[in-house]
mmCIF file of the N, C-alpha and C atoms, coordinates in Angstrom:
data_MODEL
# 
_entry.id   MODEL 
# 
loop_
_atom_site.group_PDB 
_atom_site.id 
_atom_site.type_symbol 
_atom_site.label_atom_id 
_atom_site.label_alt_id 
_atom_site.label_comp_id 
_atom_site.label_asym_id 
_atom_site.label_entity_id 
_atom_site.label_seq_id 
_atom_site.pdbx_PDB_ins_code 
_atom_site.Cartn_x 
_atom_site.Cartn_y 
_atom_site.Cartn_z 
_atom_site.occupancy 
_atom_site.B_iso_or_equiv 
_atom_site.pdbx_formal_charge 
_atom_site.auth_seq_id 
_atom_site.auth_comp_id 
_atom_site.auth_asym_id 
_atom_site.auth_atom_id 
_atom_site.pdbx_PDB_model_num 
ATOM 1   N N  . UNK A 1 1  ? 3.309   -7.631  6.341   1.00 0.00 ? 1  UNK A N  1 
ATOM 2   C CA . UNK A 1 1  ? 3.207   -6.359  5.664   1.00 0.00 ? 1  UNK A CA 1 
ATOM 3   C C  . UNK A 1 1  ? 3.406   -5.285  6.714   1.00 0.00 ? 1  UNK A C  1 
ATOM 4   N N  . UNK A 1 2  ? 4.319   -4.225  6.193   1.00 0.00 ? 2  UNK A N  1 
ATOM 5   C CA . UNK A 1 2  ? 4.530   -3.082  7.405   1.00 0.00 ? 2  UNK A CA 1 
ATOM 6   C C  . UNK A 1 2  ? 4.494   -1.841  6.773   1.00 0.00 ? 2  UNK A C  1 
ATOM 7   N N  . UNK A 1 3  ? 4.228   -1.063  7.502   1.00 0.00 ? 3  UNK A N  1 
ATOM 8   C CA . UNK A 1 3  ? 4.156   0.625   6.900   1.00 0.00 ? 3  UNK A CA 1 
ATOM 9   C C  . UNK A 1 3  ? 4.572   1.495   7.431   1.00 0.00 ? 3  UNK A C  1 
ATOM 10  N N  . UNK A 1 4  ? 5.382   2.260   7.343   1.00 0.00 ? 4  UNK A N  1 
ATOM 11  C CA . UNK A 1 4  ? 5.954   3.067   7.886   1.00 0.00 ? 4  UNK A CA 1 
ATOM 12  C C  . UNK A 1 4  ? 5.360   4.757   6.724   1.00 0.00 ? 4  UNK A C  1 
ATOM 13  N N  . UNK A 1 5  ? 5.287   5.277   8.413   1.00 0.00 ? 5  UNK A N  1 
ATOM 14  C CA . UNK A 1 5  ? 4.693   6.877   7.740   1.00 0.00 ? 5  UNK A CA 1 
ATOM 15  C C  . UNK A 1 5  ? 5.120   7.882   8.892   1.00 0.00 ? 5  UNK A C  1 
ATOM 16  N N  . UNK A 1 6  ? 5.969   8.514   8.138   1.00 0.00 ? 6  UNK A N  1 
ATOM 17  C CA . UNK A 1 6  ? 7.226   9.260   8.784   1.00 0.00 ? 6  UNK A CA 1 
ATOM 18  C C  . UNK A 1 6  ? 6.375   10.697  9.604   1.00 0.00 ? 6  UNK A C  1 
ATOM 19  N N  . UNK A 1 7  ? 6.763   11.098  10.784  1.00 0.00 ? 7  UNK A N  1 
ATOM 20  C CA . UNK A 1 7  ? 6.358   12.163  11.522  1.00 0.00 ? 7  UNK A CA 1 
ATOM 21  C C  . UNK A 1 7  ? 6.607   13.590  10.241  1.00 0.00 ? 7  UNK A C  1 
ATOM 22  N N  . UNK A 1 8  ? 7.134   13.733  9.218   1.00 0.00 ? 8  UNK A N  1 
ATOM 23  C CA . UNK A 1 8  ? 7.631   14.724  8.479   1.00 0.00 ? 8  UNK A CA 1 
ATOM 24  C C  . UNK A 1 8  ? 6.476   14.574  7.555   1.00 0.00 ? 8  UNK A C  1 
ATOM 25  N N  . UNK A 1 9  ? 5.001   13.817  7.432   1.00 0.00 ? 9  UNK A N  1 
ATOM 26  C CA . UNK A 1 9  ? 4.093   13.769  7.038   1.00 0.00 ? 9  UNK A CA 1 
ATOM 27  C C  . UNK A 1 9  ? 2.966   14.222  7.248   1.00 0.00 ? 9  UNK A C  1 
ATOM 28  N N  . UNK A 1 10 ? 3.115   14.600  8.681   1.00 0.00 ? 10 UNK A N  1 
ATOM 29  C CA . UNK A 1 10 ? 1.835   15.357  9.319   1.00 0.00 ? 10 UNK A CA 1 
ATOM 30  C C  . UNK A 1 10 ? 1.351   15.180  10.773  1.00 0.00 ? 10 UNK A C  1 
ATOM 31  N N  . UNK A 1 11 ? 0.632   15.438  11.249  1.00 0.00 ? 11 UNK A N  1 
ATOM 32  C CA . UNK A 1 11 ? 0.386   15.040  12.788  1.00 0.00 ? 11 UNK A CA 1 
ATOM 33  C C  . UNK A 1 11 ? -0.305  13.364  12.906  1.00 0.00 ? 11 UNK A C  1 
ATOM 34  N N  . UNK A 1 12 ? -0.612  13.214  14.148  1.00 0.00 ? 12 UNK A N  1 
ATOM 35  C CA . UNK A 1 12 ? -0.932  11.824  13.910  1.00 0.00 ? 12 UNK A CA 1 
ATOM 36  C C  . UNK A 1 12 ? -2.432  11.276  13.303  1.00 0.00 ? 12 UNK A C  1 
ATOM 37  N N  . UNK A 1 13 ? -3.282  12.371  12.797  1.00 0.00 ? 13 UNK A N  1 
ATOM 38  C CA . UNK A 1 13 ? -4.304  12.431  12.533  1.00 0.00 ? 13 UNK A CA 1 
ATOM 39  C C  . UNK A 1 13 ? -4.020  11.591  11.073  1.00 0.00 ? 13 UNK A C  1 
ATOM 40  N N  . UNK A 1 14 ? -2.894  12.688  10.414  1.00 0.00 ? 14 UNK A N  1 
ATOM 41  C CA . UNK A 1 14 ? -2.574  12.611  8.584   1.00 0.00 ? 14 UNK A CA 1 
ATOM 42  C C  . UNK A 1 14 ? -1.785  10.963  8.572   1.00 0.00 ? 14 UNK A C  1 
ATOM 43  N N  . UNK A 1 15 ? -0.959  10.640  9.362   1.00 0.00 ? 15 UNK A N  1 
ATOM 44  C CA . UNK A 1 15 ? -0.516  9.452   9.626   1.00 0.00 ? 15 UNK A CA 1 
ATOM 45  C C  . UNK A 1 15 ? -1.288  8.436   9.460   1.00 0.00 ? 15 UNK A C  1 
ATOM 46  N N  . UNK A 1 16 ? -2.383  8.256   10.977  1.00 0.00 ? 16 UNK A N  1 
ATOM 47  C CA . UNK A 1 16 ? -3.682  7.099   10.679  1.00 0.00 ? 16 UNK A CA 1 
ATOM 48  C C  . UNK A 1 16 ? -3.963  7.338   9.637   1.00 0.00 ? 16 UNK A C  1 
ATOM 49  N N  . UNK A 1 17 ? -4.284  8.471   9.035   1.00 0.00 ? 17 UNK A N  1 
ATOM 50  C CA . UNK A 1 17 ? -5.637  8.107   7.712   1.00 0.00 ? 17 UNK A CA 1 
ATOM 51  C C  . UNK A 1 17 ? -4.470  7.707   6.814   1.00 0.00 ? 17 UNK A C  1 
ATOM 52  N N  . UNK A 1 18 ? -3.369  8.203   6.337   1.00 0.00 ? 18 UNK A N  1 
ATOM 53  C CA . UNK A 1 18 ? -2.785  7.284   5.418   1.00 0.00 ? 18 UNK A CA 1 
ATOM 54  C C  . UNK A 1 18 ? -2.583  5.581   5.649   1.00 0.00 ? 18 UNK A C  1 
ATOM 55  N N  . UNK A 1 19 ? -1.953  4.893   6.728   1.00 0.00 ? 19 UNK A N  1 
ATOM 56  C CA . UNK A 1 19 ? -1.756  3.877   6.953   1.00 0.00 ? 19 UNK A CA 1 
ATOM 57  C C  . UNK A 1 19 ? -3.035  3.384   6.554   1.00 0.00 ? 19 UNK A C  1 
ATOM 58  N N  . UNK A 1 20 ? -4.307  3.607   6.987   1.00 0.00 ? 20 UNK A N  1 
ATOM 59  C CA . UNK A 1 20 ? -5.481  2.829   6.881   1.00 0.00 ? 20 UNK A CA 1 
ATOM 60  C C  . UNK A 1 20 ? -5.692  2.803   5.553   1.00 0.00 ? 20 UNK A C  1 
ATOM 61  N N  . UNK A 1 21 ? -5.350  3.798   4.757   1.00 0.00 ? 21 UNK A N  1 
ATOM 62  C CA . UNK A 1 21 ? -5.895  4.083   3.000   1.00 0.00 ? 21 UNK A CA 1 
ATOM 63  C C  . UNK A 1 21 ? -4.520  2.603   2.513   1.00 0.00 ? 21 UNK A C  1 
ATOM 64  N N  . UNK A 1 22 ? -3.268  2.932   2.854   1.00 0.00 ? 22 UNK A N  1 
ATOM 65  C CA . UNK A 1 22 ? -2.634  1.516   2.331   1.00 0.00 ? 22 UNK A CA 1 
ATOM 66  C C  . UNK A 1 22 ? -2.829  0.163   2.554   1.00 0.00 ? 22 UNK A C  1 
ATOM 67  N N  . UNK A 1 23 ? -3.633  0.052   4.018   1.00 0.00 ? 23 UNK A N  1 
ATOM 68  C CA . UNK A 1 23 ? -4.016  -1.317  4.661   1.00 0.00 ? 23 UNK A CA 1 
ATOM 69  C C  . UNK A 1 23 ? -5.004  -1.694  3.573   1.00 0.00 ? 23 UNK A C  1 
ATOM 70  N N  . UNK A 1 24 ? -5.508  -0.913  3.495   1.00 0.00 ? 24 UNK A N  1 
ATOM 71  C CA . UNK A 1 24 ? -7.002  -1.199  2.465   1.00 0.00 ? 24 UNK A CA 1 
ATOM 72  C C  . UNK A 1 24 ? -6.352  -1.440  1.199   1.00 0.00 ? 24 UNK A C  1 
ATOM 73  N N  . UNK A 1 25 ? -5.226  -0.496  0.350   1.00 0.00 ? 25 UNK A N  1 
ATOM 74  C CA . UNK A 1 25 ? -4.894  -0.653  -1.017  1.00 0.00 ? 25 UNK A CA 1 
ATOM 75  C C  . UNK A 1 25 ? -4.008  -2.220  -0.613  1.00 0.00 ? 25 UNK A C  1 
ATOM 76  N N  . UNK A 1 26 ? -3.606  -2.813  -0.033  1.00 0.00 ? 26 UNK A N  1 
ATOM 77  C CA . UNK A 1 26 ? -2.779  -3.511  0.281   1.00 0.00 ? 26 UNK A CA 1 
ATOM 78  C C  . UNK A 1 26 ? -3.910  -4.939  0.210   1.00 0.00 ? 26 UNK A C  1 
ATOM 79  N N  . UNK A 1 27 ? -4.634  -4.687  0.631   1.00 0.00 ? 27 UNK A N  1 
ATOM 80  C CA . UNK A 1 27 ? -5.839  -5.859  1.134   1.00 0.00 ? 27 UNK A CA 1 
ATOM 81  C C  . UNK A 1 27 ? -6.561  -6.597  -0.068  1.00 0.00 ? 27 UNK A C  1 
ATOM 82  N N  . UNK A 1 28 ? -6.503  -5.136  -0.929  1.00 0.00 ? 28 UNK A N  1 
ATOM 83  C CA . UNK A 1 28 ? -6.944  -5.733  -2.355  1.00 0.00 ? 28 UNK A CA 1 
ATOM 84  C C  . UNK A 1 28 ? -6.342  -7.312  -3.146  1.00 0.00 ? 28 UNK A C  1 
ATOM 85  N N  . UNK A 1 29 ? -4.498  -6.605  -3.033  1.00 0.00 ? 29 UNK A N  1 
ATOM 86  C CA . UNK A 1 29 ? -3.794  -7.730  -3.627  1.00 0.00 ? 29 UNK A CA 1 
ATOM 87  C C  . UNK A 1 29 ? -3.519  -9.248  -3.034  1.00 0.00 ? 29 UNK A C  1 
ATOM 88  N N  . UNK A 1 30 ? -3.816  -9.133  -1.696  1.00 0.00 ? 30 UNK A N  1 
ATOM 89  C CA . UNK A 1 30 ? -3.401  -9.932  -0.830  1.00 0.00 ? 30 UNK A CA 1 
ATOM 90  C C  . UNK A 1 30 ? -3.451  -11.637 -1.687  1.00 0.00 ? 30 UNK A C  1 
ATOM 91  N N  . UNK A 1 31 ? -4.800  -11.700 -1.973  1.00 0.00 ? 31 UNK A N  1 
ATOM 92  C CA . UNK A 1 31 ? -5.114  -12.812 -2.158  1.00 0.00 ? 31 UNK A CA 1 
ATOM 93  C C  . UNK A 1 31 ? -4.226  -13.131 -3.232  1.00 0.00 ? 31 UNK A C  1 
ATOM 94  N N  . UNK A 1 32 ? -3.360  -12.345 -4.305  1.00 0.00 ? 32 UNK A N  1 
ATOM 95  C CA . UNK A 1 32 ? -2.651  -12.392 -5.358  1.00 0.00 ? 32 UNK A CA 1 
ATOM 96  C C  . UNK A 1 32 ? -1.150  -12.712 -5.209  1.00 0.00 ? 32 UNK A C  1 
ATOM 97  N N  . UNK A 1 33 ? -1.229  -12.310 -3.829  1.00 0.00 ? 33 UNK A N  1 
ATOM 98  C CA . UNK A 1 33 ? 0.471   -12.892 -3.762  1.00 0.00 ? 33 UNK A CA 1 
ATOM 99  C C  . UNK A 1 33 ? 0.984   -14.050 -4.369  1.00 0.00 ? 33 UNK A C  1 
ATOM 100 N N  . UNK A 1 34 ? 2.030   -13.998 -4.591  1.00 0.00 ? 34 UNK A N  1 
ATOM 101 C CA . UNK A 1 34 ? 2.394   -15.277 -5.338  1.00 0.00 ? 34 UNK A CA 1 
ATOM 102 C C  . UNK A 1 34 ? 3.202   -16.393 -4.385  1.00 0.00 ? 34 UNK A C  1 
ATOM 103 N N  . UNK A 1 35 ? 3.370   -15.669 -3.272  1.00 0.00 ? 35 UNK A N  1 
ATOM 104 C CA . UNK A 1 35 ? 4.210   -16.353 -2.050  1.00 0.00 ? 35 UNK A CA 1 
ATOM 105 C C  . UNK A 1 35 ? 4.421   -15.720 -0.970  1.00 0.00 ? 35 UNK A C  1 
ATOM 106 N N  . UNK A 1 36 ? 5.277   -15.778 -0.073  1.00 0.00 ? 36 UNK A N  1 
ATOM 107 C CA . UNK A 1 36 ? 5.174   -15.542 1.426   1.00 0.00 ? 36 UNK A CA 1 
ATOM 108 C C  . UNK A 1 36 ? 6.484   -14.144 1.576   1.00 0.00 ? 36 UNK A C  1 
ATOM 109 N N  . UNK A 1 37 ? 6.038   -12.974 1.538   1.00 0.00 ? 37 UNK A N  1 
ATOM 110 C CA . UNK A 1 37 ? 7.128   -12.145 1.302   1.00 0.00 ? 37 UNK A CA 1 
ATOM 111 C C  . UNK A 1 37 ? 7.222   -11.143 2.514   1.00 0.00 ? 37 UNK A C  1 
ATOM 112 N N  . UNK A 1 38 ? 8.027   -10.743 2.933   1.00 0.00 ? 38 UNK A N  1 
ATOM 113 C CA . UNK A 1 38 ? 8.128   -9.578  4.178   1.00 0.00 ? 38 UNK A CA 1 
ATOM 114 C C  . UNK A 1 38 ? 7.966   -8.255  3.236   1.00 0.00 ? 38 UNK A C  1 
ATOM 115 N N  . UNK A 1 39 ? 7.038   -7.631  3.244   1.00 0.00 ? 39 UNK A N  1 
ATOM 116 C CA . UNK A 1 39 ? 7.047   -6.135  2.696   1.00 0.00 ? 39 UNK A CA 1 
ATOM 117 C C  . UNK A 1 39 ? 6.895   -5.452  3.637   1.00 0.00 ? 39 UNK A C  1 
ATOM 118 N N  . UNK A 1 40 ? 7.746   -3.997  3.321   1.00 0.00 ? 40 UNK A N  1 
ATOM 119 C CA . UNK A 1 40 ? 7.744   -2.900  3.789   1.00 0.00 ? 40 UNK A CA 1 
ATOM 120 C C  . UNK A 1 40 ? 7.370   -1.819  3.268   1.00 0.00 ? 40 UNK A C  1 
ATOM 121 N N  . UNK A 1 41 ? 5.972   -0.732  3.497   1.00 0.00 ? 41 UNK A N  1 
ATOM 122 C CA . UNK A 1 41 ? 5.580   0.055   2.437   1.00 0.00 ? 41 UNK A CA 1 
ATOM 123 C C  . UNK A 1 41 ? 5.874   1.510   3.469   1.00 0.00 ? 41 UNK A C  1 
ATOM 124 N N  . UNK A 1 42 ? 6.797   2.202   2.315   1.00 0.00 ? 42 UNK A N  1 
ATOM 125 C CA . UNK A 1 42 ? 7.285   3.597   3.225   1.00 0.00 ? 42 UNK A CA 1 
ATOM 126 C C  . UNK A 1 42 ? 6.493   4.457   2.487   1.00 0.00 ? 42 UNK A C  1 
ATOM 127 N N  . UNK A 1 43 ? 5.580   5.438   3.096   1.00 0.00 ? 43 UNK A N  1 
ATOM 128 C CA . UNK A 1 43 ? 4.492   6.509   2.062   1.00 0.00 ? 43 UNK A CA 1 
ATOM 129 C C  . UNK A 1 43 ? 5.438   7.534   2.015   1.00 0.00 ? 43 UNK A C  1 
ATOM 130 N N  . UNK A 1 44 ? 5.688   8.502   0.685   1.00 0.00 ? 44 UNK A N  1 
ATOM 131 C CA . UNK A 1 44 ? 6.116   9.308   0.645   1.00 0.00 ? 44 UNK A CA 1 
ATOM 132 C C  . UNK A 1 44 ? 5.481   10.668  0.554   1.00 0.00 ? 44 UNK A C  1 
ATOM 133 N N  . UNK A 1 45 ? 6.028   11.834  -0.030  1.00 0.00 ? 45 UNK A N  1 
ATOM 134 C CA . UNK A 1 45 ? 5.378   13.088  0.377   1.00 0.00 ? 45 UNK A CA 1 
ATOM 135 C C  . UNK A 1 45 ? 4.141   13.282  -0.217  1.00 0.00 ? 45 UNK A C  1 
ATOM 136 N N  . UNK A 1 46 ? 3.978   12.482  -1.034  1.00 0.00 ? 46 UNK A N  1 
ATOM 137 C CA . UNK A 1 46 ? 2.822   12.778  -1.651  1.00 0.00 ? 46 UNK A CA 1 
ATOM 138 C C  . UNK A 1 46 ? 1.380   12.091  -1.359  1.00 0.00 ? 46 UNK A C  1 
ATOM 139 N N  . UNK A 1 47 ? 1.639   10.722  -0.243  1.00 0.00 ? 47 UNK A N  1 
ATOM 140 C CA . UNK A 1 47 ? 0.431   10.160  0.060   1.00 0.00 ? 47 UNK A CA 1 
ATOM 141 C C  . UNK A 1 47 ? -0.636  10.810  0.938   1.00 0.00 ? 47 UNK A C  1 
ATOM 142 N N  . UNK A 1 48 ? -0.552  11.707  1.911   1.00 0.00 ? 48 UNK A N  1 
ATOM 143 C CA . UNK A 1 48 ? -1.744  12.547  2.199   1.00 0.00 ? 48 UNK A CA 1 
ATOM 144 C C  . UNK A 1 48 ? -2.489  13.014  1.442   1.00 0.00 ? 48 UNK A C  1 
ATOM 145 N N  . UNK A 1 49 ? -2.018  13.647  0.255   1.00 0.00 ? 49 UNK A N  1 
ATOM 146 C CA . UNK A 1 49 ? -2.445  14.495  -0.727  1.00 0.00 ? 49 UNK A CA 1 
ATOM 147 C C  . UNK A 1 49 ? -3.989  13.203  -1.465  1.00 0.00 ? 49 UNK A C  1 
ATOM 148 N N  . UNK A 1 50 ? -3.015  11.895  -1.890  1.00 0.00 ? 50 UNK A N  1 
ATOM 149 C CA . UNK A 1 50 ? -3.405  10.958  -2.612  1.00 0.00 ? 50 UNK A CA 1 
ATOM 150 C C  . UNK A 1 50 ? -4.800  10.408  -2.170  1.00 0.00 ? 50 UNK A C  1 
ATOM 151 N N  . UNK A 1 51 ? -5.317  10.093  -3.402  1.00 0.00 ? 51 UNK A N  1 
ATOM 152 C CA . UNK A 1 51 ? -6.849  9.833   -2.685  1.00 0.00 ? 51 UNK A CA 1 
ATOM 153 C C  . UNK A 1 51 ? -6.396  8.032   -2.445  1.00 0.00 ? 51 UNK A C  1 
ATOM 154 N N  . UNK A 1 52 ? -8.037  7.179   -2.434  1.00 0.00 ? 52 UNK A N  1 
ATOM 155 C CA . UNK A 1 52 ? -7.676  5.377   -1.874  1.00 0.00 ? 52 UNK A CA 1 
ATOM 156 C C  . UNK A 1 52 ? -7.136  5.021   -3.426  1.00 0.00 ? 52 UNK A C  1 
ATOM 157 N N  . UNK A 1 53 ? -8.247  5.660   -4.723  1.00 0.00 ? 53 UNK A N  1 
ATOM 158 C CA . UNK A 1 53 ? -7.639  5.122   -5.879  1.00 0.00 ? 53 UNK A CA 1 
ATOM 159 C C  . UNK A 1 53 ? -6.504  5.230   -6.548  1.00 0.00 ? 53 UNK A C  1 
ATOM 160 N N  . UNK A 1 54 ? -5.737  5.904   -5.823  1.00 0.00 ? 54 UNK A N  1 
ATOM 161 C CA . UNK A 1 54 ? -4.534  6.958   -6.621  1.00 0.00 ? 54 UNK A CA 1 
ATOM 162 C C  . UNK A 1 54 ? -3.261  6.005   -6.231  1.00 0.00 ? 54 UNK A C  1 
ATOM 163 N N  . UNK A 1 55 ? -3.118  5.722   -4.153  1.00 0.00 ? 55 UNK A N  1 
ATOM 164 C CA . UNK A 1 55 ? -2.815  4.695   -3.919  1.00 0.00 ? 55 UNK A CA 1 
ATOM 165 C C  . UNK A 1 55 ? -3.004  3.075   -4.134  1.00 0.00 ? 55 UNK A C  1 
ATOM 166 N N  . UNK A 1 56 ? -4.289  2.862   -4.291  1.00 0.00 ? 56 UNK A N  1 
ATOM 167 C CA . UNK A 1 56 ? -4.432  1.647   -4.483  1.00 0.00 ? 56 UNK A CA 1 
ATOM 168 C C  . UNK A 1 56 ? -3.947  1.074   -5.862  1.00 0.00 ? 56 UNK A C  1 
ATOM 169 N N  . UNK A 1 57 ? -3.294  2.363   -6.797  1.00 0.00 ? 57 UNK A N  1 
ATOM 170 C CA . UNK A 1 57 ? -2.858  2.278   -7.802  1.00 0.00 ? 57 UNK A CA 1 
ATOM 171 C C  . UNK A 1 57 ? -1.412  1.993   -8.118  1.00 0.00 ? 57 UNK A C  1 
ATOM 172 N N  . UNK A 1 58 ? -0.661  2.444   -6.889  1.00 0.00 ? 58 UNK A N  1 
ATOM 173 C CA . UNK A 1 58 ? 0.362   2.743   -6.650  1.00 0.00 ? 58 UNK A CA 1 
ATOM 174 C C  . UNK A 1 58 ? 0.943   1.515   -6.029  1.00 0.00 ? 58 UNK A C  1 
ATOM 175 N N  . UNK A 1 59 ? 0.304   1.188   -5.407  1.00 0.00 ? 59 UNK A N  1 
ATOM 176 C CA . UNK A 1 59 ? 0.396   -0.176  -4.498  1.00 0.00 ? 59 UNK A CA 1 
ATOM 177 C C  . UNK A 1 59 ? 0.739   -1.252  -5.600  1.00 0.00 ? 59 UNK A C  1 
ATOM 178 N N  . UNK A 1 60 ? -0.621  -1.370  -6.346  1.00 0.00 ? 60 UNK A N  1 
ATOM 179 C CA . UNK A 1 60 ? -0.723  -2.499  -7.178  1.00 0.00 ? 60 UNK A CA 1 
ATOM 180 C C  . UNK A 1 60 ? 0.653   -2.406  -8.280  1.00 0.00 ? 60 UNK A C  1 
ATOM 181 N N  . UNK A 1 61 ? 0.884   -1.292  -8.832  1.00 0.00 ? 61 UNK A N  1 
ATOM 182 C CA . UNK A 1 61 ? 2.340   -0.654  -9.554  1.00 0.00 ? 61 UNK A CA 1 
ATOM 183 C C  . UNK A 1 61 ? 3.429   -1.596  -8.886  1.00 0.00 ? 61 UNK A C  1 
ATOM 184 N N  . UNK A 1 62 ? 3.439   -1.278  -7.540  1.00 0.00 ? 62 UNK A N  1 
ATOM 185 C CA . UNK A 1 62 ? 5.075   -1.458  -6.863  1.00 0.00 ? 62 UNK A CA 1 
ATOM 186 C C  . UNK A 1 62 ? 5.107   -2.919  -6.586  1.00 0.00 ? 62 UNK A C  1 
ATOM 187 N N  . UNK A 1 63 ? 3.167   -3.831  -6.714  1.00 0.00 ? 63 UNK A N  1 
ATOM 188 C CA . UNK A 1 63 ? 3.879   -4.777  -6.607  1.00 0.00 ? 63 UNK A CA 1 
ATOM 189 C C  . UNK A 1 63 ? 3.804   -5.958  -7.584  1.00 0.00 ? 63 UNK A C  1 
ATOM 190 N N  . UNK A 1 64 ? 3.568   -4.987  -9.158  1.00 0.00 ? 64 UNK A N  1 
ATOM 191 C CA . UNK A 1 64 ? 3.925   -5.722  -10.010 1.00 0.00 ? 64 UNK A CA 1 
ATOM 192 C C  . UNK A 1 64 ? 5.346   -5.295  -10.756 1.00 0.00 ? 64 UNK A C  1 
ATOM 193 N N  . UNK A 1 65 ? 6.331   -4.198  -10.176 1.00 0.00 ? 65 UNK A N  1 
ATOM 194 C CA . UNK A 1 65 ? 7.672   -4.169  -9.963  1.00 0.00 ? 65 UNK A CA 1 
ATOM 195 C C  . UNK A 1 65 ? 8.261   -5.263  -9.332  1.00 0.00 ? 65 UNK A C  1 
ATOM 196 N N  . UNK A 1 66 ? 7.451   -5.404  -8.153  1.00 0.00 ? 66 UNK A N  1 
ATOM 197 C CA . UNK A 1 66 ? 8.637   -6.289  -7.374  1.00 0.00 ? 66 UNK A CA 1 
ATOM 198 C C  . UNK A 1 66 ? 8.568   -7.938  -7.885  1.00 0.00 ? 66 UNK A C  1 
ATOM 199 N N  . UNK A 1 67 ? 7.147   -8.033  -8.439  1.00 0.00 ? 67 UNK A N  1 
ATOM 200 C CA . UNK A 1 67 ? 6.981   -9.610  -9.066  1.00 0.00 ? 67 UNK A CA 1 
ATOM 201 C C  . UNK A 1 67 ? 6.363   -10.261 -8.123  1.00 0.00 ? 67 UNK A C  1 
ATOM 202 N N  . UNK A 1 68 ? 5.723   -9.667  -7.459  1.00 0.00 ? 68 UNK A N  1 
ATOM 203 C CA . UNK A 1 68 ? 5.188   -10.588 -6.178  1.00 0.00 ? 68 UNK A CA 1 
ATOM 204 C C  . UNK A 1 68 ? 3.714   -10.868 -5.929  1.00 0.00 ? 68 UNK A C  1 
ATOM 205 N N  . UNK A 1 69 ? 2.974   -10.182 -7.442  1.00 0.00 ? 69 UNK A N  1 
ATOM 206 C CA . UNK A 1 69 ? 1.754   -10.714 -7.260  1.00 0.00 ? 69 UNK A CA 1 
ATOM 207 C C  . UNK A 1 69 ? 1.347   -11.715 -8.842  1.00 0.00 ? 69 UNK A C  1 
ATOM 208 N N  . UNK A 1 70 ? 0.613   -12.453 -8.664  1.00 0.00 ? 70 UNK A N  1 
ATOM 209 C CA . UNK A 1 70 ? 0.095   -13.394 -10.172 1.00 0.00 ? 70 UNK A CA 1 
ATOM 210 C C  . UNK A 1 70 ? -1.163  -13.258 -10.596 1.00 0.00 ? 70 UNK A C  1 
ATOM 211 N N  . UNK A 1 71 ? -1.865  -13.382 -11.428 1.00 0.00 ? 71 UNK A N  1 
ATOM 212 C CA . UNK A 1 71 ? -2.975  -13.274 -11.951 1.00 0.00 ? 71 UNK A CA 1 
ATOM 213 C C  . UNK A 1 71 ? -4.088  -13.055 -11.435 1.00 0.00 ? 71 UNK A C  1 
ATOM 214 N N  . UNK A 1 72 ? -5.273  -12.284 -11.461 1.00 0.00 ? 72 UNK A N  1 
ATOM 215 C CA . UNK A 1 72 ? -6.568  -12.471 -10.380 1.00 0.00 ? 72 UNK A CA 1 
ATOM 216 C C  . UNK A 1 72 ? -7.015  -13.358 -10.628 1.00 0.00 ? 72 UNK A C  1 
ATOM 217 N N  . UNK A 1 73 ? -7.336  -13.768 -9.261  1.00 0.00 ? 73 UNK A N  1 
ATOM 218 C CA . UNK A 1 73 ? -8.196  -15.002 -9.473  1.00 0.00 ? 73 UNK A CA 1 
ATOM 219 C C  . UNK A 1 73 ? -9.727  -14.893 -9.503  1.00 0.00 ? 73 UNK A C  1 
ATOM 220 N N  . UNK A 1 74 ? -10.271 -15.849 -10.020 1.00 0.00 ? 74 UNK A N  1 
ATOM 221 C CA . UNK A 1 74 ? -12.059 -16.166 -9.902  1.00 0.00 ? 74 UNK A CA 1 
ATOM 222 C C  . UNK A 1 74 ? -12.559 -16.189 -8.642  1.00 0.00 ? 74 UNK A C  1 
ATOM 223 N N  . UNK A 1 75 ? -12.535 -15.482 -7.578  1.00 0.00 ? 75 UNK A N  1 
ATOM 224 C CA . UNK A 1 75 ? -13.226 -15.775 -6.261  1.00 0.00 ? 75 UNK A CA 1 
ATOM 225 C C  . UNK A 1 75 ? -13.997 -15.012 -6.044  1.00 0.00 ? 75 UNK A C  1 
# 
């Protein structure tokens, strides 16, 4: 999993705190993957703004677009 968060986002303060808010929205699904995939998550202009739930919403969205997560499990 990789993230890219572009200098046209803010200083490096606005940077860390986004990356860490996707590590976390990202961490949620993990266990859901359905297989072994290289992702790349690029934040756009609007993720500073975004609170953890707004992303963690967004996350879960893009990666039931891409098909890459399956059912929750009981754990």
């Amino acid at each position: 999993m990789g993230f890219s968060v572009s200098k046209k986002l803010g200083k490096a303060v606005v940077r860390n705190r986004v990356k860490r808010l996707l590590r976390e929205a990202v961490r949620v699904y993990l266990g859901r993957l359905s297989g072994r995939y290289d992702i790349v998550i690029v934040a756009r202009k609007k993720a500073p703004e975004a609170g953890p739930s707004e992303l963690s919403e967004s996350v879960g969205e893009l990666f039931g677009k891409l098909g890459v997560i399956g059912p929750p499990s009981d754990v």
